[in-house]
C-alpha positions as CSV (number, residue, x, y, z in Angstrom):
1,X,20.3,-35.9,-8.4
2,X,20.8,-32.4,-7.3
3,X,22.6,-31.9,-4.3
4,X,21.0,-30.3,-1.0
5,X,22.7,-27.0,-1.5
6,X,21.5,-26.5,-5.1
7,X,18.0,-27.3,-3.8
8,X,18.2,-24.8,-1.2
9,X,19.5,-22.5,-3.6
10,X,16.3,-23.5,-5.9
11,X,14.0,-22.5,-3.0
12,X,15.0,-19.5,-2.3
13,X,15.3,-18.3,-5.7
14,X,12.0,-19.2,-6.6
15,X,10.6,-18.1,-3.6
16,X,12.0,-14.4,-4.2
17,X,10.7,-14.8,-7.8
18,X,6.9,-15.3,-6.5
C-alpha cells in the first residue's frame, strides 16, 4: 500500500509527463 505522499508524488509526476 503506497502511502499518501508517494501518491501525491505519483500525480503530479504523471500529470507533468502528459
Amino acid at each position: 500500500m503506497i502511502s499518501s505522499r508517494e501518491s501525491l508524488q505519483n500525480n503530479v509526476t504523471f500529470k507533468e509527463r502528459s
